[in-house]
N, C-alpha and C positions, 0 to 999 in steps of 0.2 A: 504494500500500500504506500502511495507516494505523501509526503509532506503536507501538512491541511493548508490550505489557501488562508490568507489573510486581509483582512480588512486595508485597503490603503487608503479609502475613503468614497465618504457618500456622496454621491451626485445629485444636484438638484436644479430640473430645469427651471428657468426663471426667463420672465420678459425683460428682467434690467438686472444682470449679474451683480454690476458696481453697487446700485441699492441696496441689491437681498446682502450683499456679501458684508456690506459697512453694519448696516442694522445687527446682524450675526455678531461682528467682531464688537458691536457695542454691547451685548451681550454676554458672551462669552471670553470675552478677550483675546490676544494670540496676534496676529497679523496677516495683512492681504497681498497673496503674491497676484498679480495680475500675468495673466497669458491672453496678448488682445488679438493674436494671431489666432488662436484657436476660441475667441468668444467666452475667457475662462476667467472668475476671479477665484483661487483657492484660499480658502479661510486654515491656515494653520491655527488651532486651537489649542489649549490643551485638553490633550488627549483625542480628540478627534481632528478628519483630515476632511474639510467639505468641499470640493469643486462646483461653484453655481456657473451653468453653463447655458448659455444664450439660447432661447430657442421664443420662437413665435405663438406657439402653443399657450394657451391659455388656461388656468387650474380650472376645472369644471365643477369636480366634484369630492365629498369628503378624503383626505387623507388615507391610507389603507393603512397608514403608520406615520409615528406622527414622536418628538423628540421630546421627553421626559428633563426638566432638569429641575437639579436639588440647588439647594441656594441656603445660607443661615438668616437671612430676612426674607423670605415673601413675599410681604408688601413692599419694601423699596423695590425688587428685581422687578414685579409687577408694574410700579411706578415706573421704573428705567425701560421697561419695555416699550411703555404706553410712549415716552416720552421722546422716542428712537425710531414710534410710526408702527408699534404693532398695535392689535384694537382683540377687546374681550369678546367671544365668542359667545354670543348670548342665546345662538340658539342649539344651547347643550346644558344638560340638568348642572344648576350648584351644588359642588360637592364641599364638605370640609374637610378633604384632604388635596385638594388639586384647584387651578383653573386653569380654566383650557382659552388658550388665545392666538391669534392670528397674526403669523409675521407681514409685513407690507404687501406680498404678494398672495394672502389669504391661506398659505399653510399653516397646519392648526401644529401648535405643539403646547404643553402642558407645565406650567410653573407647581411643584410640590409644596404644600405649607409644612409638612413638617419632614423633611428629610436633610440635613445638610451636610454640610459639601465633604466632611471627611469622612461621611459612610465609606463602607469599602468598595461602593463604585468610584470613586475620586481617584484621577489618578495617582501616581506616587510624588511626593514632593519635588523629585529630581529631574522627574519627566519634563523634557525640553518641548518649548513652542516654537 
């Protein structure tokens, strides 16, 4: 059996790469390699690798998956979201463990209110951006 494939990173089409990618990195933090020959802004994050990649294509319909993230405030991350051009998701039930919100180009991903950041999904302190 050969070696397991690896994650080098998620791809996500978008009508305006440089937007989805700034909004992302104001999130997440990490930095934006721009490739304008191939339509690409790649978001080095830590711990994840995002390529948003130019396409004309328009989001239609619900997410089939959709990005999870733990934060030690909630409401500021929610606040920095809002304030970076994402928008609350309001036709999806209130939970008290999550809200679910829409980055500039209407993909849905989900703010945790109580999970933070050094659970051991976090990556390791050493881990480079």
């Amino acid at each position: 059996m050969s070696e397991p494939a690896v994650v080098c990173a998620i791809v996500v089409d978008c009508q305006d790469p440089t937007r989805v990618a700034t909004f992302w990195r104001s999130i997440l933090g990490g930095r934006v390699v721009s490739y304008p020959e191939l339509g690409v802004e790649a978001l080095r994050a830590p711990g994840v690798t995002f390529d948003f990649v130019s396409s004309s294509d328009p989001k239609v319909a619900k997410n089939r998956w959709h990005l999870d993230l733990a934060t030690d405030d909630a409401d500021r991350t929610i606040d920095d979201a809002i304030a970076a051009g994402a928008t609350r998701a309001t036709d999806f039930d209130d939970s008290t463990r999550f809200v679910v919100m829409r980055d500039p180009e209407g993909n849905e991903f989900c703010i945790l209110k109580h999970a933070p950041t050094t659970a051991p999904w976090a990556p390791p302190p050493e881990a480079k951006t």
